[in-house]
N, C-alpha and C positions, 0 to 999 in steps of 0.2 A: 425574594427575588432581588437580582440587582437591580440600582436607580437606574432609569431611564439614561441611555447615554445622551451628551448631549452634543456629541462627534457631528458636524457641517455634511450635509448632502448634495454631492453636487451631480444635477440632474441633466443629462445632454441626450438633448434634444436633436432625433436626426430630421433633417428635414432633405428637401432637393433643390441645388442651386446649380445652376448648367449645367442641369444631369448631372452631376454629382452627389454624394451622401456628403452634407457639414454637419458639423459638430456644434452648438450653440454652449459655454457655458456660463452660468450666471456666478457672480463671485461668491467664495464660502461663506457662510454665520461666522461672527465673531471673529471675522477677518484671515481664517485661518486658509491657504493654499495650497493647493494639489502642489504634491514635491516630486518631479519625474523621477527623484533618483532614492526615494523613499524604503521603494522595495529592497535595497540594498543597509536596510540598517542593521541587520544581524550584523552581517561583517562587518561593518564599524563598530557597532558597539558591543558584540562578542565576537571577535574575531578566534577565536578559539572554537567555537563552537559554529562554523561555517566552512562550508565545505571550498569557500573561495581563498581559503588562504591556505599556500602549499603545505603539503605533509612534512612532517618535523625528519632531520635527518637519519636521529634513532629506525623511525618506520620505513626511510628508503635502505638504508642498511639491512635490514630483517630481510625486508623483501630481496635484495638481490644475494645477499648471503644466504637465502632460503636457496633460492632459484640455481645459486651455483653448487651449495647441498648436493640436492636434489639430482643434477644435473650429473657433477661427477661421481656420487655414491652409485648411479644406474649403470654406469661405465663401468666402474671398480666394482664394489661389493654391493650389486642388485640384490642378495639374498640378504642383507646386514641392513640393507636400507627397508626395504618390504618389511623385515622384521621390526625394525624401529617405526617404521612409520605404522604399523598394525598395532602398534602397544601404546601409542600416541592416539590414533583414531579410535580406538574400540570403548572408550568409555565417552567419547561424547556421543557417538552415535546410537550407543546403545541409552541413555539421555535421552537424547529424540525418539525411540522406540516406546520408554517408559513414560513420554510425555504422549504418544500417538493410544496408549493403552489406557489412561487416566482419560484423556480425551472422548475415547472410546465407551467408557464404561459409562463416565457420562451422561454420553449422550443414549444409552439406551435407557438411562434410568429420567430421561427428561419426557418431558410431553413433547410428542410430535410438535415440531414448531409451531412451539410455543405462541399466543398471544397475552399482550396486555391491553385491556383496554384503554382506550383514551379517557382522559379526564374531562367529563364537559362542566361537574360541577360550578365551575367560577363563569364570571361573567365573560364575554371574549373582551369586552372593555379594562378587564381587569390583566389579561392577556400583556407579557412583556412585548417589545417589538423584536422581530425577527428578520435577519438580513440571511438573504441564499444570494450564494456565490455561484457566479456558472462560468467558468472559464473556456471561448471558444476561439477556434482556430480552424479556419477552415470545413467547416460544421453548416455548411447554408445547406444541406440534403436531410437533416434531421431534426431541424429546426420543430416542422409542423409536429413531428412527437415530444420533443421536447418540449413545448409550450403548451399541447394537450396534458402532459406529464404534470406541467408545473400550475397550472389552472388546477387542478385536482387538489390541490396540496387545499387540508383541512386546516384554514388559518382565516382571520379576518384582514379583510385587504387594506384595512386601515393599521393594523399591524405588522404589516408583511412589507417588507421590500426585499425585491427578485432582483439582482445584479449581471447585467450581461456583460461580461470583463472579455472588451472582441480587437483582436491583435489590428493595427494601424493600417497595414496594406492587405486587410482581410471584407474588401468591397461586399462579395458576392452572402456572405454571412449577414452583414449587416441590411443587406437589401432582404433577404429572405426574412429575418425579425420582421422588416416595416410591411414588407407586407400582408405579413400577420398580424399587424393592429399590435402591439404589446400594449395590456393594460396600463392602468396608470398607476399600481402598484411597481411597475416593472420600468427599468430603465435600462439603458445602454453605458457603459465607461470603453472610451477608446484606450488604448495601452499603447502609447508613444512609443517607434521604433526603439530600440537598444538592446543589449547583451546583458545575459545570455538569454537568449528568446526559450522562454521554460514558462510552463502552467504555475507554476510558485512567484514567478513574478510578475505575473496577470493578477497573481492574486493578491499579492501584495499592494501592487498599483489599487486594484480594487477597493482594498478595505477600506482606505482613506475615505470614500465615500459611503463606507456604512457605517447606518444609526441603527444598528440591533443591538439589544442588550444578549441577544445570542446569535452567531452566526453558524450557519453550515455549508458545506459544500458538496456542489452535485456536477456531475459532465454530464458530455451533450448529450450521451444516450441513454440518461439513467431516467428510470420510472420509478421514484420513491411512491411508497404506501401511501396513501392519502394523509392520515392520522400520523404522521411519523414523527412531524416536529411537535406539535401537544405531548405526544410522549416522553421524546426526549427531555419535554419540561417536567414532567412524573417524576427521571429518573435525577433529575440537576435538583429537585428538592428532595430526595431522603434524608432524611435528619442524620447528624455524624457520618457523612460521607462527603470527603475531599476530591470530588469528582470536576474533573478538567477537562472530561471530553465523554460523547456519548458516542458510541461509534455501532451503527445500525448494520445489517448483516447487510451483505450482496451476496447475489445469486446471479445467475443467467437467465433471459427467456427464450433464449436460441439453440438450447441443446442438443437439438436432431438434425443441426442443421450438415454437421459436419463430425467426424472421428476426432479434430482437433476439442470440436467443443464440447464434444463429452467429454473427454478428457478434462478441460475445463472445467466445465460443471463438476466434476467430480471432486476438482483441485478447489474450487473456492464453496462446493458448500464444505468441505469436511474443515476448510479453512475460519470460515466464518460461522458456523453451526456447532463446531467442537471445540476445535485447536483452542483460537482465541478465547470464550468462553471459560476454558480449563486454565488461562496465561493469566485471566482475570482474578479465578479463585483460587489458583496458587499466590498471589500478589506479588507476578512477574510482569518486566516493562512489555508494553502490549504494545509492538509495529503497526500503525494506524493502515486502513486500506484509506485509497488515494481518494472517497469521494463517501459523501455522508457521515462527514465527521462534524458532531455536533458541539460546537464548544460557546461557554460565556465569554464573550468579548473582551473583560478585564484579565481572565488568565490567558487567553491568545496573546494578548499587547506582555501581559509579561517576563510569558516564554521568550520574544520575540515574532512571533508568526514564522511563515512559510521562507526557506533558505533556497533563494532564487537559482542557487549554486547545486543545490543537490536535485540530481533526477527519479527520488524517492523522497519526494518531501514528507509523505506521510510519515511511512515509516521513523526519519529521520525527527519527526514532529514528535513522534508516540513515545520515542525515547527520554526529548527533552525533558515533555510533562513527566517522566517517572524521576528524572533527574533532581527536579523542580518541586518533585514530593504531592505530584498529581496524581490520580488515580484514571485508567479510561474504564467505565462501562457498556457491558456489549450491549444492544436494545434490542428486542424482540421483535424488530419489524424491517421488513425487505425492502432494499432498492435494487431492482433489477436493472442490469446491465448488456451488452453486450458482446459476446466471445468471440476472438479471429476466426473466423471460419479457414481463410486460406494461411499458410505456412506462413509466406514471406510477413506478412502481418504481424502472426504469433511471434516468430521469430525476433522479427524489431520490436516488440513490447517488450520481453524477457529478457533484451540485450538491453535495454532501458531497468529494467527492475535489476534487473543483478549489479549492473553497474550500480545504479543508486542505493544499494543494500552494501558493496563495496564502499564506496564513498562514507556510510551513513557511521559501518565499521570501523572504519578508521579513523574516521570523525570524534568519534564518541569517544575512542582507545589513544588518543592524542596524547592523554593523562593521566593514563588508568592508577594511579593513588587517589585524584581528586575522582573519578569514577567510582571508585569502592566506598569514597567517603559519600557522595550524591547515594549513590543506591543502597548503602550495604551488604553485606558479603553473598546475603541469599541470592538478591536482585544482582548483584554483581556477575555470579558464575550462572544465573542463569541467563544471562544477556548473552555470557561468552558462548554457551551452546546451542543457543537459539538461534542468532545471529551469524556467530564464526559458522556454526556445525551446518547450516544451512549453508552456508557458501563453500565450506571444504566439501560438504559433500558432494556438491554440484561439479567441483575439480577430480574428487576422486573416483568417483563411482564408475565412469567406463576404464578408468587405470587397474581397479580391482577382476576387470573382465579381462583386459591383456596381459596381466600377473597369472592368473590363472589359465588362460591358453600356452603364455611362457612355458608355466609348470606340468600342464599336459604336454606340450610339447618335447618334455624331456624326461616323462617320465612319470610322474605325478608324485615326486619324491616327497617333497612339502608337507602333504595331508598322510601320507602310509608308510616315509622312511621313520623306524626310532631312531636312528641316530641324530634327526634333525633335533628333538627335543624342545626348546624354548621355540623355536620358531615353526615346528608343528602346531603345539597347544595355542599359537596366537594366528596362525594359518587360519584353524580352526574356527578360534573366534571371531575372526573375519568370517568367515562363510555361513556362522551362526547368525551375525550380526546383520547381515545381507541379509539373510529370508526373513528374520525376524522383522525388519525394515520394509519388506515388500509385506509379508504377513501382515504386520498391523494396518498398513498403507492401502492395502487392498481391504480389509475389515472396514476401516476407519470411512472411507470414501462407499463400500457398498452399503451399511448403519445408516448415514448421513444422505446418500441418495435416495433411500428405499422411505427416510421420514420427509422426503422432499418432493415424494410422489414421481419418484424417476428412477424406479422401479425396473421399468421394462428394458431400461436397455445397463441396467448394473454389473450384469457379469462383462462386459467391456473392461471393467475394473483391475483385468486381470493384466491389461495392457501399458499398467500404469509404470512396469520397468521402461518399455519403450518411451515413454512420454517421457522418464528421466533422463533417456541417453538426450533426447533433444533439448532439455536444461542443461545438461553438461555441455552440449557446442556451444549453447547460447552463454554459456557463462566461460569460456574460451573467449567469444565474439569479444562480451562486456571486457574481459583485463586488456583484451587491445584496444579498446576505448575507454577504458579510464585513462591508459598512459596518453593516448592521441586527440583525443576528444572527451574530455571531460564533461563537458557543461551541455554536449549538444544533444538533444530532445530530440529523439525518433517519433512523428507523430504516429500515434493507430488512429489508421483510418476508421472512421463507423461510415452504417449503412442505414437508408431508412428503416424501421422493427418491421421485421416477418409477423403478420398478423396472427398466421398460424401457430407460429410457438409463443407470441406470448400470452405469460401467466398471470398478471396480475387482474 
């Protein structure tokens, strides 16, 4: 294990002063001070590697000479463009299919979700200390599950510090903690007003204040396993393994609630049960999800942490550590989550992810010579299909639906004239390419529902075209917000857990 950190605690105390909630703090050990502008040290000290320093000219250049491409080739020669742009797209995407088939295979050859047990052998005095992050905002309605959630957590409270990192003009939050007694493992950190107001620099602010020799992070509505952080210690000691994050699956326990959230369900078990799993044992960089990422505190400080700039910090995080020559492993135990149930919600998370997945892309592709030299060629070109292929598909996929009503529209020359020739045989391979995409994608999601005991409502599965046209508006929404708003943080609302659906 790593030595005991010996990072300053500073523990603030809410109390009530004219009706008001103050903040009491005592000064740091060893003289050391909370720095309000802390969270901000990637961009100073890798300003390369932060999504707060503008994009290099090379990459505004691409993008609008793509866009002006794009733009007059539809004008002029539609059939010359469709044809290039099919012979361009059909080998990443059929990549992603060949990754959704490995995924697949898999996970039929796995034990039903999987367990590991927890290791009680050692003493819990022997136990390292453990820091959980909770980043909250506006979150006073699901406080009381979340503090029942976090009471659970199999750890000794002498080892444990709970971190409530609660935005500055977020009163009503902070009132609903106190009065729920937070144990005295459990403290409060205010996050001083400033820009850009994002969960990455709550968290940053945060850390300053944790002494775990491991930290992880959880939102407001998640229910980790009881057992999850012992585990995560299981998998941070395998001998000969350069492991820099443990990253525990999410699921939902709201699945019936809505047609969105199956859909959901469907999207993050096959996401978190297969995909990643198979990203692991290809020894591909592995996009972190946003919450139960388990990492040792010396490789967090030396990545840099969380990029207050980017609205996909995970992800953006996950690529660092492979960057950095880290490895993530997936852990066999659930935090359940959340799912939008209504549109407008869904909607604004996905306009949030895409843009941060945008960002995290380009981010990374700043330098792609020093990218090939960080990851190597394997890790390199699998970034670019993972990453790019997931966001072009998200732009192309109802394009390939008005390409083809075009081409019925006049006729259906493209698939059945021979004189089209080269631009038949890749016609083609678009249309192959597409079912093959819905094929695995509908397989991969009903495998992974049906070992998740959700079952009964899988053939929904088949709806999962639909559910992409609605990531393609959303990832329309995201490029007019990366040019216009970059930095700003759509929050998702949560709601207190429907007792009925959940599973754990």
């Amino acid at each position: 294990m790593l030595e005991q950190s010996t990072r300053s605690v500073v523990t603030y105390q809410i109390s009530q002063l004219h009706g008001e909630a103050a903040e009491t703090a005592p000064a740091p050990a060893a003289g050391r001070q909370i720095d309000p502008d802390w969270a901000n040290q990637l961009a100073r000290t890798r300003p390369e590697l932060s999504a707060a320093t503008p994009f290099p000219v090379w990459q505004k250049g691409i993008a609008l000479g793509a866009s002006a491409g794009l733009l007059s080739g539809a004008v002029l020669w539609p059939q010359a463009l469709l044809t290039g742009l099919f012979a361009v797209l059909a080998p990443v995407f059929l990549s992603a299919v060949l990754l959704r088939v490995i995924a697949t295979w898999s996970a039929l050859g796995a034990a039903p979700h999987p367990v590991l047990a927890a290791d009680r052998r050692s003493q819990d005095d022997d136990l390292p200390r453990y820091t959980v992050l909770v980043p909250l905002c506006h979150e006073s309605e699901v406080v009381p599950d979340l503090l029942s959630a976090l009471r659970k957590l199999d750890y000794p409270h002498d080892r444990l510090q709970i971190i409530f990192a609660i935005e500055s003009d977020d009163a009503l939050t902070r009132h609903a903690l106190e009065r729920d007694a937070v144990a005295d493992h459990m403290q409060i950190v205010i996050v001083p007003a400033g820009l850009p107001r994002t969960k990455p620099r709550a968290l940053m602010y945060a850390l300053q204040s944790a002494n775990g020799e491991y930290v992880v992070v959880y939102d407001a509505e998640d229910a980790p396993e009881p057992d999850q952080l012992r585990k995560a210690l299981q998998r941070f000691a395998l001998p000969h393994r350069k492991i820099g994050c443990v990253q525990a699956r999410l699921n939902v326990y709201n699945p019936r609630q809505s047609w969105l959230t199956r859909q959901f369900t469907f999207e993050y078990t096959a996401l978190f049960d297969a995909i990643l799993p198979a990203l692991q044992r290809l020894s591909l960089p592995v996009p972190l999800g946003g919450t139960s990422n388990h990492f040792p505190r010396a490789v967090l400080d030396e990545v840099g942490g969380w990029d207050p700039y980017n609205v996909t910090e995970d992800a953006d995080l996950g690529i660092r550590l492979a960057r950095a020559g880290w490895t993530v492993d997936i852990l066999n135990s659930t935090t359940w989550e959340e799912a939008p149930a209504r549109f407008e919600v869904w909607f604004g998370q996905r306009v949030r992810w895409l843009k941060g997945w945008m960002q995290t892309y380009l981010v990374h592709n700043r330098n792609p010579a020093q990218l090939w030299r960080d990851l190597g060629a394997g890790r390199f070109i699998g970034l670019q299909i993972l990453m790019g292929g997931l966001i072009l598909s998200a732009f192309v996929h109802p394009w390939f639906y008005a390409a083809a009503a075009y081409d019925a529209w006049h006729g259906g020359h493209l698939l059945t004239a021979p004189e089209q020739g080269a631009s038949r045989v890749l016609w083609w391979l678009g249309v192959i390419n597409l079912v093959l995409a819905y094929v695995t994608a509908v397989t991969l999601s009903v495998v992974t529902a049906i070992r998740r005991s959700c079952g009964s409502f899988a053939v929904q599965a088949v709806l999962v075209p639909v559910y992409w046209l609605l990531i393609s508006a959303a990832a329309y929404r995201a490029l007019a917000q990366l040019m216009t708003a970059p930095f700003w943080w759509q929050k998702t609302a949560h709601t207190a857990r429907p007792r009925a659906d959940f599973q754990v």
